[in-house]
Backbone as a chain_set.jsonl record, in Angstrom:
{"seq": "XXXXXXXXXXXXXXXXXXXXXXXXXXXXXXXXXXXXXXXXXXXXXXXXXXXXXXXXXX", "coords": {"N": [[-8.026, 2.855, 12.72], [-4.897, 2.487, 14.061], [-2.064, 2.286, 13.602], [-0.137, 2.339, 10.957], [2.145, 1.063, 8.221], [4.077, 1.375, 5.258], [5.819, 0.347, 2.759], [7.737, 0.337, -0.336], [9.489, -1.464, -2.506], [11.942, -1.765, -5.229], [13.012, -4.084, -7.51], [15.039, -5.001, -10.207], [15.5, -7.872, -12.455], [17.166, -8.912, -15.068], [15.154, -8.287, -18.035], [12.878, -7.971, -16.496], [10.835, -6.111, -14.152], [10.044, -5.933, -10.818], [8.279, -5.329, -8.105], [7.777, -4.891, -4.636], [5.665, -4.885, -2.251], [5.343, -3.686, 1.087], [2.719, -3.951, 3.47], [2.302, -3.045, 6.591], [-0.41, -2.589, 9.245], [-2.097, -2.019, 11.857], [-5.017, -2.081, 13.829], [-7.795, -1.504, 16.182], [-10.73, -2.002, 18.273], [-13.167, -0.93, 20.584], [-15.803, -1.157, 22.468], [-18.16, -0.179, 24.77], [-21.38, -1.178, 24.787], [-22.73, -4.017, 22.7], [-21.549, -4.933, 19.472], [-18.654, -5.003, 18.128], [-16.363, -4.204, 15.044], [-12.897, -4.682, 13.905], [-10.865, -3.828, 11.031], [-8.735, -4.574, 8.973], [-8.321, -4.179, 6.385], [-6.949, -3.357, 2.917], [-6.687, -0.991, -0.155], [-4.945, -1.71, -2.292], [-3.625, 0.158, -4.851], [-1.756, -0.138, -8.574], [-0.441, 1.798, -10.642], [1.091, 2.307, -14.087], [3.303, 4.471, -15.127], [2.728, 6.252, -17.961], [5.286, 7.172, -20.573], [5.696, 9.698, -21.761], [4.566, 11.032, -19.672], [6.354, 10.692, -17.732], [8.285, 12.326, -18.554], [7.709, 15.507, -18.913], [7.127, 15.286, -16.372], [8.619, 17.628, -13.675]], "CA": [[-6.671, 2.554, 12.303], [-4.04, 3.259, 15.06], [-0.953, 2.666, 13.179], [0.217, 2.136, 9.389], [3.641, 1.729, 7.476], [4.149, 0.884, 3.683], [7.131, 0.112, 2.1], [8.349, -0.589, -1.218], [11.116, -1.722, -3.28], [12.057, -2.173, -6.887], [14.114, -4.99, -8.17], [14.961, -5.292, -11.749], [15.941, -8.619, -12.906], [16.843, -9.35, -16.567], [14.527, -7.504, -18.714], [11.717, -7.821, -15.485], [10.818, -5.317, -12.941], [9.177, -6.059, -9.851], [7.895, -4.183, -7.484], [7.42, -5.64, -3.392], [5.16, -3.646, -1.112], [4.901, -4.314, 2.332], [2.21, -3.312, 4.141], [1.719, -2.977, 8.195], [-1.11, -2.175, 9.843], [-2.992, -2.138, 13.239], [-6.249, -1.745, 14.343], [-8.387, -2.137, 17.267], [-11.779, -1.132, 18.145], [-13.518, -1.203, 21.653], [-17.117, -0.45, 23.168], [-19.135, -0.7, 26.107], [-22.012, -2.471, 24.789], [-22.794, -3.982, 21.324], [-20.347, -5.129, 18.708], [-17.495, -3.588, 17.245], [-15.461, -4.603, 14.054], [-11.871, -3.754, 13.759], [-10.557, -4.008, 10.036], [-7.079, -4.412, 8.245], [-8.556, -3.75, 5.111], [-6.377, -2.704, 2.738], [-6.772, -0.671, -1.029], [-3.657, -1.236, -3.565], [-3.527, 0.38, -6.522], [-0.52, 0.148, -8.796], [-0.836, 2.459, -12.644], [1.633, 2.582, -15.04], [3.382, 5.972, -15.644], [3.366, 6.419, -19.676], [6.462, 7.478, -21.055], [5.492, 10.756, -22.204], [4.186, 11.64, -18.711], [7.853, 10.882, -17.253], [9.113, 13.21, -19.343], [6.861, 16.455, -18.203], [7.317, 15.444, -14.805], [10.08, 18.334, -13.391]], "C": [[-5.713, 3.247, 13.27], [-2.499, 3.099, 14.324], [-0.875, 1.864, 11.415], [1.511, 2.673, 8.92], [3.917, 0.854, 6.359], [5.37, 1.522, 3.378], [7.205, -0.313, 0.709], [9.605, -0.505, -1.766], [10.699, -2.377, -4.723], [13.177, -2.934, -6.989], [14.276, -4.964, -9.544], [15.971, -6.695, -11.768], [16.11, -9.086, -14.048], [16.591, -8.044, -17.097], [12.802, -7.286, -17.509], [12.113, -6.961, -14.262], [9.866, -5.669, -12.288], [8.948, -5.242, -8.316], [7.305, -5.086, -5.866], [7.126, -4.27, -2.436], [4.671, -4.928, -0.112], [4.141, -3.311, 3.195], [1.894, -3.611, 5.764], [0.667, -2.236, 8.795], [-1.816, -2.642, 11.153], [-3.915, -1.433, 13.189], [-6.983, -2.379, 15.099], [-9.462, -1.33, 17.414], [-12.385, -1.722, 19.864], [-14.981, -0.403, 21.931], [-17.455, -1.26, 24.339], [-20.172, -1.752, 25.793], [-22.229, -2.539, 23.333], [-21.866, -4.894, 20.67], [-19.907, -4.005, 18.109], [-16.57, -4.762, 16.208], [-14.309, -3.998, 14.009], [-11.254, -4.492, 12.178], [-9.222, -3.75, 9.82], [-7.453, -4.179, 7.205], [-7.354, -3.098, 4.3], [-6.499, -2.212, 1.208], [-5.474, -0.695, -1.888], [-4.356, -0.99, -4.799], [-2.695, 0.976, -7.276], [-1.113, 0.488, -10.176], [0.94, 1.974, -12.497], [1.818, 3.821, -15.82], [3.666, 5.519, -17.648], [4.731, 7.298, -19.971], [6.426, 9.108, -21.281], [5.248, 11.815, -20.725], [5.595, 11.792, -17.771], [8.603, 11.906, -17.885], [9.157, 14.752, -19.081], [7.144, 16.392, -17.059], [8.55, 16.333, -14.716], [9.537, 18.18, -11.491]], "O": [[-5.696, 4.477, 13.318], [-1.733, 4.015, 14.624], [-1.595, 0.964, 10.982], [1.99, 3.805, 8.98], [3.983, -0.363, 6.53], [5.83, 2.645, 3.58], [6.706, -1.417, 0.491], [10.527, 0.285, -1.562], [9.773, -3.06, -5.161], [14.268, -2.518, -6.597], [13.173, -4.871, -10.082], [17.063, -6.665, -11.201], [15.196, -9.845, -14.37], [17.247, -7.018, -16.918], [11.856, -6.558, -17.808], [13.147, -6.97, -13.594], [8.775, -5.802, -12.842], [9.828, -4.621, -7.72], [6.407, -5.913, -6.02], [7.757, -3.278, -2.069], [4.159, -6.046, -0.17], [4.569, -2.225, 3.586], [1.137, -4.552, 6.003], [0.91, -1.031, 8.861], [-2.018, -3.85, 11.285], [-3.919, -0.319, 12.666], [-7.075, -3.603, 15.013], [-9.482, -0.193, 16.942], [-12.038, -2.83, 20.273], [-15.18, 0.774, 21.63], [-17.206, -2.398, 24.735], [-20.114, -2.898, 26.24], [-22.044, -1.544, 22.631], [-21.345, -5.717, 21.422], [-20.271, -2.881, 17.761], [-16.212, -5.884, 16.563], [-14.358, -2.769, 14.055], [-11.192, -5.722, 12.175], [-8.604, -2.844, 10.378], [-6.455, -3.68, 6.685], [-6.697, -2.276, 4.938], [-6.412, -3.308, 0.655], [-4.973, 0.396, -2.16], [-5.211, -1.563, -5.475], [-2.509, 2.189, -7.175], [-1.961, -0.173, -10.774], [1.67, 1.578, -11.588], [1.106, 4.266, -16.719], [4.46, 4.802, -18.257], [4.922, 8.237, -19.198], [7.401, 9.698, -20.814], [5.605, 12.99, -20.645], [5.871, 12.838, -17.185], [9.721, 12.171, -17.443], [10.234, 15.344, -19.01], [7.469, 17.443, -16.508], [9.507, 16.064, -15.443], [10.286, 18.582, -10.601]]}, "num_chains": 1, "name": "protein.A"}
């Protein structure tokens, strides 16, 4: 992975919130002999703070 930049933003519309992530990444991979794989792969994972836990948070 040679470079990576994630973004998001919150909209609220109405009574709906949405949530837009943008992700960028690069990767490149190089050898002499053989193969090589270069991957963008990427892992999201969005929770849900509970109410109670917002609260505790300082």
């Amino acid at each position: 992975m040679i470079h990576q930049n994630v973004k998001t933003y919150r909209y609220r519309v109405g009574h709906n919130n949405y949530i837009i992530i943008n992700i960028y990444q690069n990767a490149s991979a190089t050898a002499e002999a053989g193969n090589v794989l270069a991957s963008n792969a990427v892992n999201v994972r969005i929770t849900k703070q509970l109410a109670k836990q917002k609260k505790r948070k300082r």
